[in-house]
ZADO-1210 file (C-alpha; in nm, 4 decimals, padded with zeros to 6 digits):
<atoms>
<atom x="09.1245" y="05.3765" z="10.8376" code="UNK" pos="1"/>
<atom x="08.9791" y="05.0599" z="10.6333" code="UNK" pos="2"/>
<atom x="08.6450" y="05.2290" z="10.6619" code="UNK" pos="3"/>
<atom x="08.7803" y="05.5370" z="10.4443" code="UNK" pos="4"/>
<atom x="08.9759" y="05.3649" z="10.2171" code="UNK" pos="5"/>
<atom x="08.6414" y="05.1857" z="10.0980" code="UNK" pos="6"/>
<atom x="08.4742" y="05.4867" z="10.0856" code="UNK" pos="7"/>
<atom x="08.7657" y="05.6181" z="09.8584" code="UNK" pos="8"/>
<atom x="08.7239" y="05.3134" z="09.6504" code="UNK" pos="9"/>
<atom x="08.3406" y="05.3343" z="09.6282" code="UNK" pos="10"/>
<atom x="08.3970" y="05.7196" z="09.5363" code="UNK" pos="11"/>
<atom x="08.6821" y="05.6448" z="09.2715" code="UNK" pos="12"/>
<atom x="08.4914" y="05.3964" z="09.1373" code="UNK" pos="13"/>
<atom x="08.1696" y="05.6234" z="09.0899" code="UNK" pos="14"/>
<atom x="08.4118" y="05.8883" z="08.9191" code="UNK" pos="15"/>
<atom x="08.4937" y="05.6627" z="08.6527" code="UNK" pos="16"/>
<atom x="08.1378" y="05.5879" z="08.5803" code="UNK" pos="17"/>
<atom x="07.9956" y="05.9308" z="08.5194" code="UNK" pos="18"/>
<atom x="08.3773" y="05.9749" z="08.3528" code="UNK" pos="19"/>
<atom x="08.2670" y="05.6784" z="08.1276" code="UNK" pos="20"/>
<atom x="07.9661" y="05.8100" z="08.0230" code="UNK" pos="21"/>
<atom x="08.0856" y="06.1503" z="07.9604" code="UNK" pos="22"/>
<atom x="08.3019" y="06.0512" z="07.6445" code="UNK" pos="23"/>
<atom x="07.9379" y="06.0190" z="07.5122" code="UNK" pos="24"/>
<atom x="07.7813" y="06.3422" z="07.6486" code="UNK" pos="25"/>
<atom x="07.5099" y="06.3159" z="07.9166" code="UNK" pos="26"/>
<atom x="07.2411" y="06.0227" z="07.9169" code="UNK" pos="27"/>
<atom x="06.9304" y="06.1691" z="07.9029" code="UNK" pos="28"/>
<atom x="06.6198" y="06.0092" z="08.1105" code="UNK" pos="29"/>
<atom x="06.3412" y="05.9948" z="07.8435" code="UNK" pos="30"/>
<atom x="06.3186" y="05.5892" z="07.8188" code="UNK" pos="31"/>
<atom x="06.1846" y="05.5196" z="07.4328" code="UNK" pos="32"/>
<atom x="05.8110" y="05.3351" z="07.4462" code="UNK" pos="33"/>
<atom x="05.5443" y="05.1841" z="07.2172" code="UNK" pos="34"/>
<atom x="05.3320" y="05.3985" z="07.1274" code="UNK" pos="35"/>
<atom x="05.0220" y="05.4320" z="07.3750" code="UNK" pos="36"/>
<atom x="04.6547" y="05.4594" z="07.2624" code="UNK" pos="37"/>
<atom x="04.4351" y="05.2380" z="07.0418" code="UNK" pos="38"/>
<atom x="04.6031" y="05.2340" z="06.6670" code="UNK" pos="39"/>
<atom x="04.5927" y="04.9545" z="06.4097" code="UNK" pos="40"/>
<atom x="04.8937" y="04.7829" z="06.3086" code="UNK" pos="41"/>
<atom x="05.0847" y="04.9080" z="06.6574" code="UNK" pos="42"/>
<atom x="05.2957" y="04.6148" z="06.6950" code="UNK" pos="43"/>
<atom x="05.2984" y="04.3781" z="06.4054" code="UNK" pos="44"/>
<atom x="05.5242" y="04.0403" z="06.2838" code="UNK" pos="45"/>
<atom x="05.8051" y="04.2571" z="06.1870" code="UNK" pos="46"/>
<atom x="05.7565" y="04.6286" z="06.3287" code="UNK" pos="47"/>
<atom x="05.6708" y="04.8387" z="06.5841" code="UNK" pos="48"/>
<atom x="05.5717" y="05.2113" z="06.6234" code="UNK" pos="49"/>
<atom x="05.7434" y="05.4261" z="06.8693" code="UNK" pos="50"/>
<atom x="05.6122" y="05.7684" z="07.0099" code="UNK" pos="51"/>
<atom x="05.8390" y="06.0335" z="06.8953" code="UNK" pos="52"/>
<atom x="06.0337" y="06.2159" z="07.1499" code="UNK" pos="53"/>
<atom x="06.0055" y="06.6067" z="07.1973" code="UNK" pos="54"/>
<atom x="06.2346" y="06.8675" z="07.3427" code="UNK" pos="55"/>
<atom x="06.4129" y="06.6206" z="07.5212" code="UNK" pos="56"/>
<atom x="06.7437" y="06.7401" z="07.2478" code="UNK" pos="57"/>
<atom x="06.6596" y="07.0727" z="07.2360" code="UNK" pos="58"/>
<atom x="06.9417" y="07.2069" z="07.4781" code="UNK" pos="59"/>
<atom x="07.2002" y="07.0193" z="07.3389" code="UNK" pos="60"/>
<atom x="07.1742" y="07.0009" z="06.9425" code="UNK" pos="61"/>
<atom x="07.2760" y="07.2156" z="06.6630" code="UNK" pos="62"/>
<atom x="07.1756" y="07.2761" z="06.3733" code="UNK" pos="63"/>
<atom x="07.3721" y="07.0094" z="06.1994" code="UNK" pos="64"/>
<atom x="07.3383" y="06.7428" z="06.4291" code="UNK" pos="65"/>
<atom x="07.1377" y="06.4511" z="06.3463" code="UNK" pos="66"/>
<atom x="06.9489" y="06.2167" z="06.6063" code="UNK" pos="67"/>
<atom x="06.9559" y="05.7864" z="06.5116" code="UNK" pos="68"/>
<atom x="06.8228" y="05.5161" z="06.6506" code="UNK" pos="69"/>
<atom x="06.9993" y="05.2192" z="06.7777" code="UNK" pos="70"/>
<atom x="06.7853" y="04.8754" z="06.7944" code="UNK" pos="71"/>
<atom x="06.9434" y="04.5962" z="06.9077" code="UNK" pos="72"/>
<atom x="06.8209" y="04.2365" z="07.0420" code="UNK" pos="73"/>
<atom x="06.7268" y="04.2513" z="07.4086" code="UNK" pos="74"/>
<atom x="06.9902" y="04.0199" z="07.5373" code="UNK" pos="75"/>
<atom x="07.2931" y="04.2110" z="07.3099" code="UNK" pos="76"/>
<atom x="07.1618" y="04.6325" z="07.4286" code="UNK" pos="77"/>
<atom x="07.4039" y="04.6013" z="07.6809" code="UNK" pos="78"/>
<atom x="07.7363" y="04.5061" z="07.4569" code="UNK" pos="79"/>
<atom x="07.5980" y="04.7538" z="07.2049" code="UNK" pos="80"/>
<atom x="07.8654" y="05.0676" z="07.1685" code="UNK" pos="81"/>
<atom x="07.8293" y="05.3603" z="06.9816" code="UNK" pos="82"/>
<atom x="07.9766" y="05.4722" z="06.6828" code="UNK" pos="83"/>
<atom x="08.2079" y="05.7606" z="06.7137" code="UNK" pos="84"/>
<atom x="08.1380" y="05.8805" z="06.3269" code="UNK" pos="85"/>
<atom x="07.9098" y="05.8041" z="06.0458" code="UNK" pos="86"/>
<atom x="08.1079" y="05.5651" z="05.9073" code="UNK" pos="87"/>
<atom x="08.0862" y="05.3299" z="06.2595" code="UNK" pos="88"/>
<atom x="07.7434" y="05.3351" z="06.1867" code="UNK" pos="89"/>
<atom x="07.5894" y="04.9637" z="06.2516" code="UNK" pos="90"/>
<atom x="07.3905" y="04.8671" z="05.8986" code="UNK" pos="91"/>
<atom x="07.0823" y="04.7114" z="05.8771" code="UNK" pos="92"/>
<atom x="07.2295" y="04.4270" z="05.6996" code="UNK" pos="93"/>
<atom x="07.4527" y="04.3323" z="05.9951" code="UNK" pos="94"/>
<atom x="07.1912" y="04.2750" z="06.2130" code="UNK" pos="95"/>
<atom x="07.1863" y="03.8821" z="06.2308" code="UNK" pos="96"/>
<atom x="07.5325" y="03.8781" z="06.2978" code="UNK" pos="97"/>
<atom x="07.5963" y="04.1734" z="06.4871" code="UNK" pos="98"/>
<atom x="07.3164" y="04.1947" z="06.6594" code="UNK" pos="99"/>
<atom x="07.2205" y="04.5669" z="06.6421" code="UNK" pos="100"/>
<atom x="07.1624" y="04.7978" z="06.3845" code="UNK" pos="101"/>
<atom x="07.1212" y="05.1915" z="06.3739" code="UNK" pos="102"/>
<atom x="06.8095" y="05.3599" z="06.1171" code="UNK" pos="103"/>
<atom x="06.5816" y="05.6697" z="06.0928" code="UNK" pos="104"/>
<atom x="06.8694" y="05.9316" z="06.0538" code="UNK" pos="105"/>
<atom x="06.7008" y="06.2780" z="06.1283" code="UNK" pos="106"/>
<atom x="06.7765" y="06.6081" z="06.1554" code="UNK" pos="107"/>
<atom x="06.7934" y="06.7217" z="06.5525" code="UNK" pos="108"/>
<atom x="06.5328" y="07.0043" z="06.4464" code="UNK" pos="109"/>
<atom x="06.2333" y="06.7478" z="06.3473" code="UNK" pos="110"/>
<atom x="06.2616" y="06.6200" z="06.7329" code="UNK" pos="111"/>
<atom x="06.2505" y="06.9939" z="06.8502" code="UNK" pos="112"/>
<atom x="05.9047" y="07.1069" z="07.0433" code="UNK" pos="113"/>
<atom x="05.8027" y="07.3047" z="06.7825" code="UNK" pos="114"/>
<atom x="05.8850" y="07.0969" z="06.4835" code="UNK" pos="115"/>
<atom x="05.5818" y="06.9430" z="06.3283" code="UNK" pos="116"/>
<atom x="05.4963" y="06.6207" z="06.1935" code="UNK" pos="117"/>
<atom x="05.3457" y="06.3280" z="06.2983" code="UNK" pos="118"/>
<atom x="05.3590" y="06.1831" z="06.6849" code="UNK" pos="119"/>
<atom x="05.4910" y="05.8515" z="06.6523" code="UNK" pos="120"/>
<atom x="05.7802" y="05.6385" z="06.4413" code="UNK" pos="121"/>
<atom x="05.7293" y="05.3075" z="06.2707" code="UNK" pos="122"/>
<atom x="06.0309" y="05.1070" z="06.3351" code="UNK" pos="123"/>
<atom x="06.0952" y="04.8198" z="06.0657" code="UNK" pos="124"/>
<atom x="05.8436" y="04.9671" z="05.8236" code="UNK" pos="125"/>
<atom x="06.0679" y="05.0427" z="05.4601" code="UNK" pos="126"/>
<atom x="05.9650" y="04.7091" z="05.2502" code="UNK" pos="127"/>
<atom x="06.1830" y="04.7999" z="05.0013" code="UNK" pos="128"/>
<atom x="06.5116" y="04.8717" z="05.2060" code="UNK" pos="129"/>
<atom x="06.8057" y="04.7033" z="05.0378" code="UNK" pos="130"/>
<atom x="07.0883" y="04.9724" z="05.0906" code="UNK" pos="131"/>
<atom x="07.2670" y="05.0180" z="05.3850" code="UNK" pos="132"/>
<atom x="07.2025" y="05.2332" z="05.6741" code="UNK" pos="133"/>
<atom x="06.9953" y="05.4466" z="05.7788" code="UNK" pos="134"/>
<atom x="06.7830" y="05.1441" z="05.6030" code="UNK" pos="135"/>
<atom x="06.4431" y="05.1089" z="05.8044" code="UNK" pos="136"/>
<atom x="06.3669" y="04.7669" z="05.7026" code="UNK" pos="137"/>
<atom x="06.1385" y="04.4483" z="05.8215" code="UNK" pos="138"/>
<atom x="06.2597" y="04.3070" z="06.1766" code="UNK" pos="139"/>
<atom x="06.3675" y="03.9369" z="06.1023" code="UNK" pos="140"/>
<atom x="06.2195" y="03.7647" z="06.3957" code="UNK" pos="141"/>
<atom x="05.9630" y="03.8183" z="06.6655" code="UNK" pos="142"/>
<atom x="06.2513" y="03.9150" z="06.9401" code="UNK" pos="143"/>
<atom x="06.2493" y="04.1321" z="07.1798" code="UNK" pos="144"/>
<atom x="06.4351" y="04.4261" z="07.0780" code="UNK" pos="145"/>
<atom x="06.5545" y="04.7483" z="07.2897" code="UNK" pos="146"/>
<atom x="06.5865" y="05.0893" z="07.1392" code="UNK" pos="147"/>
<atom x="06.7644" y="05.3718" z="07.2066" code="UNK" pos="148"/>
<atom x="06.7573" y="05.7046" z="07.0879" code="UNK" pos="149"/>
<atom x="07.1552" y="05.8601" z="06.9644" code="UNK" pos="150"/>
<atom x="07.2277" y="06.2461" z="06.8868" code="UNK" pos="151"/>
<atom x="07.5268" y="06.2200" z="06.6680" code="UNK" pos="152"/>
<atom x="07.7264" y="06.5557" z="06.5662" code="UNK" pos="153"/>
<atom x="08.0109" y="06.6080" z="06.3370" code="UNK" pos="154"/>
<atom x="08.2668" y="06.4419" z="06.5775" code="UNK" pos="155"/>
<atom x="08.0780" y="06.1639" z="06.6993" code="UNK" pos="156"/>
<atom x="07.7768" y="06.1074" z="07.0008" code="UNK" pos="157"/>
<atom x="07.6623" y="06.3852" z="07.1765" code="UNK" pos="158"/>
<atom x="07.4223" y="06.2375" z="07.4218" code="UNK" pos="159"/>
<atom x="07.2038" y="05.9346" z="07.4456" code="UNK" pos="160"/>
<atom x="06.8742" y="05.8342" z="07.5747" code="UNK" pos="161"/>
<atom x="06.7782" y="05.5411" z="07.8037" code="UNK" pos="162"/>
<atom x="06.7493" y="05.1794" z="07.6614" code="UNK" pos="163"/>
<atom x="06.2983" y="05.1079" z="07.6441" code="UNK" pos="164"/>
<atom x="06.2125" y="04.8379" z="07.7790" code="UNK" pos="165"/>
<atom x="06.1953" y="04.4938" z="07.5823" code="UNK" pos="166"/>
<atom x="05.9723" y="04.4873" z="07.2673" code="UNK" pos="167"/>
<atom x="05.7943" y="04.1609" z="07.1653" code="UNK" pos="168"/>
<atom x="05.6453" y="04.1658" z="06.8066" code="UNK" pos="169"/>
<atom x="05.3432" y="03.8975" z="06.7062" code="UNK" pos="170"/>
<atom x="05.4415" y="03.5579" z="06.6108" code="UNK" pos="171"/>
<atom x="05.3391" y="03.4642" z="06.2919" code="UNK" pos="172"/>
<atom x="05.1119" y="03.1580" z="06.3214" code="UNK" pos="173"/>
<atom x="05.3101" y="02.8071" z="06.1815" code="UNK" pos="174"/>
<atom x="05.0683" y="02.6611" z="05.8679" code="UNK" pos="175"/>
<atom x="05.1462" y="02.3685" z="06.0213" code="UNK" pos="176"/>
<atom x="04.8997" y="02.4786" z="06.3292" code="UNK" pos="177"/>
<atom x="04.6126" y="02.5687" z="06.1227" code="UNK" pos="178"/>
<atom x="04.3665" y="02.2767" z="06.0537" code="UNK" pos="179"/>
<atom x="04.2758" y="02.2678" z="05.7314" code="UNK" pos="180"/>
<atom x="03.9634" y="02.0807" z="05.7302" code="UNK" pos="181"/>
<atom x="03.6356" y="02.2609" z="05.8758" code="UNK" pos="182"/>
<atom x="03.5050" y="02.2494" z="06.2336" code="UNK" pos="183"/>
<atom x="03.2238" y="01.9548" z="06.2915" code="UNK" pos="184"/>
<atom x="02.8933" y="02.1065" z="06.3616" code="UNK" pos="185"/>
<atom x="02.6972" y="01.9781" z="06.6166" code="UNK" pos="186"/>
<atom x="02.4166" y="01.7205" z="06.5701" code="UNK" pos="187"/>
<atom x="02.1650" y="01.9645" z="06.7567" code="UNK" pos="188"/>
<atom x="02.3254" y="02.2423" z="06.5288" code="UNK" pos="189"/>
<atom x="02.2460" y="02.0023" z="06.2096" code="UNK" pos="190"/>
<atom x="01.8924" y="01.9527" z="06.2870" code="UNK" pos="191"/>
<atom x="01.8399" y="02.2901" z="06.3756" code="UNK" pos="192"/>
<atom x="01.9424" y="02.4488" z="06.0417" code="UNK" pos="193"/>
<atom x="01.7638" y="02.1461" z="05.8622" code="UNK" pos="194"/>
<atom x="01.4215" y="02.2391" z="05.9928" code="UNK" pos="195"/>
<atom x="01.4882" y="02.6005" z="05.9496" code="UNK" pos="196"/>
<atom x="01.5719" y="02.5085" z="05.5604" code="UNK" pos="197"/>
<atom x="01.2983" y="02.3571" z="05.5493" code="UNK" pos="198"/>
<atom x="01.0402" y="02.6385" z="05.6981" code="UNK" pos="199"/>
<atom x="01.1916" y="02.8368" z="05.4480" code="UNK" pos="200"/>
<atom x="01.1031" y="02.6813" z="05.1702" code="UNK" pos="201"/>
<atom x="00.7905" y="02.5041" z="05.2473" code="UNK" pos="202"/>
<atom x="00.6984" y="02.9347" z="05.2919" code="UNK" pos="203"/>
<atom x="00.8573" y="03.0544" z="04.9698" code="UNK" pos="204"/>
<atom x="00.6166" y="02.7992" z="04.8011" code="UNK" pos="205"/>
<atom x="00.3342" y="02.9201" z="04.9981" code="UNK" pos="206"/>
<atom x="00.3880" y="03.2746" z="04.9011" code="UNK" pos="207"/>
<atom x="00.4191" y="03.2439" z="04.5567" code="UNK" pos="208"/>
<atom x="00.1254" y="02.9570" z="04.5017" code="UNK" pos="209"/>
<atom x="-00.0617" y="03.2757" z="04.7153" code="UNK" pos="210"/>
<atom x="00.1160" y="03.5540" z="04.4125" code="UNK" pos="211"/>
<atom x="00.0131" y="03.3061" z="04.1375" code="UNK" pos="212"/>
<atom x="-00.3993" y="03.3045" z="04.2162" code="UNK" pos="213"/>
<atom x="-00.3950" y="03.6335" z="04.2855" code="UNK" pos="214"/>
<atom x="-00.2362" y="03.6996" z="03.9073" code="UNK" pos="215"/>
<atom x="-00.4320" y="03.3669" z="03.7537" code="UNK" pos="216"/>
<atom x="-00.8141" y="03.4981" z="03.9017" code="UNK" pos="217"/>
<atom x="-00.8390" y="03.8343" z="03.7246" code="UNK" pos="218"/>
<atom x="-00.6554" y="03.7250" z="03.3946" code="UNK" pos="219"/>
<atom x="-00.9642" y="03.4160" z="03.3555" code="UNK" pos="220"/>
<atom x="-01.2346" y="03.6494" z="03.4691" code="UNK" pos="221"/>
<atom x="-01.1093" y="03.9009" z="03.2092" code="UNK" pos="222"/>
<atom x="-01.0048" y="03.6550" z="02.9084" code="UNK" pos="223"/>
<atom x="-01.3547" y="03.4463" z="03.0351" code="UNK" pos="224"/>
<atom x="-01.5540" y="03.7613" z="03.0465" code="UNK" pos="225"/>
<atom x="-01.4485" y="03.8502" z="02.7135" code="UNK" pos="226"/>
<atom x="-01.5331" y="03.5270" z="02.5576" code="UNK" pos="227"/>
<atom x="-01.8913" y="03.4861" z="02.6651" code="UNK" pos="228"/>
<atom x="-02.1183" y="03.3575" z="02.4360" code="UNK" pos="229"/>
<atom x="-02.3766" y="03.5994" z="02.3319" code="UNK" pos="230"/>
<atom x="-02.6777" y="03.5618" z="02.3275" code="UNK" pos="231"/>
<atom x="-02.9912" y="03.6825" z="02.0838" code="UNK" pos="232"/>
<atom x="-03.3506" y="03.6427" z="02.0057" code="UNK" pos="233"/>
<atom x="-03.3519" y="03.3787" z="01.7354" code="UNK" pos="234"/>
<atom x="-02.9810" y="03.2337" z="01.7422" code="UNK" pos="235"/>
<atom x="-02.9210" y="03.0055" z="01.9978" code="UNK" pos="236"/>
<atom x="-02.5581" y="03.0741" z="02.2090" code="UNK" pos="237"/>
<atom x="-02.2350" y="02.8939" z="02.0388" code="UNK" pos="238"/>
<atom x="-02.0128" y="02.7859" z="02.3147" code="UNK" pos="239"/>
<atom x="-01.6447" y="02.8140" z="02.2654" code="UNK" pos="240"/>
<atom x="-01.4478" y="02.5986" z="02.1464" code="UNK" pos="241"/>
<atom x="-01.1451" y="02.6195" z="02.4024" code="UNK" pos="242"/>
<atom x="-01.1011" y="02.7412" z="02.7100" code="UNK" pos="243"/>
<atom x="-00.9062" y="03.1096" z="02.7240" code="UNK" pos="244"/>
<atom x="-00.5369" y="03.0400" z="02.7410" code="UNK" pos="245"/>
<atom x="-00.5383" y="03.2382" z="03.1080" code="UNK" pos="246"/>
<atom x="-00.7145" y="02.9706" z="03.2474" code="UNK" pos="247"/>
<atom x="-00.4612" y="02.6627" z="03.1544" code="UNK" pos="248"/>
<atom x="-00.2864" y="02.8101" z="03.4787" code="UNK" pos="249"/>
<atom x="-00.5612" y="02.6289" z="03.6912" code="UNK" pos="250"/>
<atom x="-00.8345" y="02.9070" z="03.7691" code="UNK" pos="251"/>
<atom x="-01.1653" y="02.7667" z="03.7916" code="UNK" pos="252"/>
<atom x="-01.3673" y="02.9098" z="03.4992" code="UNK" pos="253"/>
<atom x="-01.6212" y="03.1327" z="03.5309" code="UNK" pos="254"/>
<atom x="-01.9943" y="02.9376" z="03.5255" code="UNK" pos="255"/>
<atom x="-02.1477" y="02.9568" z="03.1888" code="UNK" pos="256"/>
<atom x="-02.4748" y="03.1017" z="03.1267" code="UNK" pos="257"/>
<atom x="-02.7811" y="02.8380" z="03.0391" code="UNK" pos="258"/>
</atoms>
């Protein structure tokens, strides 16, 4: 007899779970997640980006139902309740004190498996969010956070999804971490880049002592050649005065004739 009253209990008890759950409509299985696959910016300081779910409120919305999404803290998903109207709805602005917020109103027909648009959600992403809800804006801290996906008709929820799983964002690094003066090089590192200096430039003047004689030599042989004295039968050969101005570059002259 004890054995079936605990079975009653056990039974009566289970009842008023599902019963409790039913004043929201069914909860569906889909579990929210970050979005999978390589993609800049995926998890950042202050948001996230979710995949989007498909079909999963296909059977159960109308036309003017609208789907939400509930974020709260990781340690306050489990006190969160849902609103049963619009006006219940948890703002943005409450979400230090309360704990949880609800954003990204949508029509139930953009979540439908033939609705286009793009695969994923970005969760904390309106900079300039200073209304109140559906406001999207910045996530004040690093976290965690638990979502939850809400389809809302005219007289309140209709059915909810599973909590995800916690959601860390990045830390922002403290300036106070960052050292501001410049890593020490190693002595071996020193003396390494000193002697490379140093073939460097003991080679750039090699190259362009080599570019200078090879301009220098044909400018004296020309200015030389056309200044030779010339010679005739009965006056003897004037030598010039000055050298050709080509040659004050250091060329060695050109021999002169006897």
């Amino acid at each position: 007899m004890e054995l079936l009253w605990v079975l009653l209990a056990l039974a009566g008890m289970d009842a008023a779970a599902g019963l409790g759950e039913s004043l929201w409509g069914p909860l569906l299985p889909y579990v929210p997640r970050v979005a999978t696959g390589t993609m800049l910016g995926k998890v950042t300081a202050t948001t996230f980006v979710l995949e989007r779910p498909r079909c999963i409120f296909d059977p159960l919305a109308n036309a003017s139902d609208a789907v939400w999404l509930a974020v709260a803290y990781a340690d306050a998903s489990t006190a969160f309740k849902n609103p049963t109207s619009s006006s219940e709805v948890p703002p943005y602005e409450g979400l230090p004190t309360a704990r949880a917020y609800m954003t990204l109103e949508t029509a139930a027909a953009a979540y439908g498996c033939s609705a286009p648009g793009t695969a994923t959600l970005r969760v904390g992403g309106d900079t300039t969010c200073h209304g109140r809800a559906p406001c999207n804006g910045p996530l004040p801290s690093a976290g965690p956070y638990r979502v939850k996906f809400l389809l809302m008709g005219c007289s309140g929820p209709k059915a909810e999804t599973k909590w995800s799983e916690p959601i860390l964002l990045r830390r922002a690094r403290s300036l106070s971490t960052i050292d501001p003066t410049p890593a020490r090089r190693g002595s071996t590192a020193v003396i390494i880049a000193a002697i490379l200096a140093s073939l460097g430039a003991a080679l750039a003047v090699a190259m362009l002592g080599a570019v200078g004689t090879q301009l220098c030599v044909p400018l004296c042989h020309r200015d030389l050649g056309a200044h030779l004295p010339y010679r005739t039968h009965h006056v003897p050969p004037a030598l010039p005065h000055t050298l050709p101005p080509a040659c004050i570059c250091g060329c060695t002259p050109w021999p002169r004739g006897p």
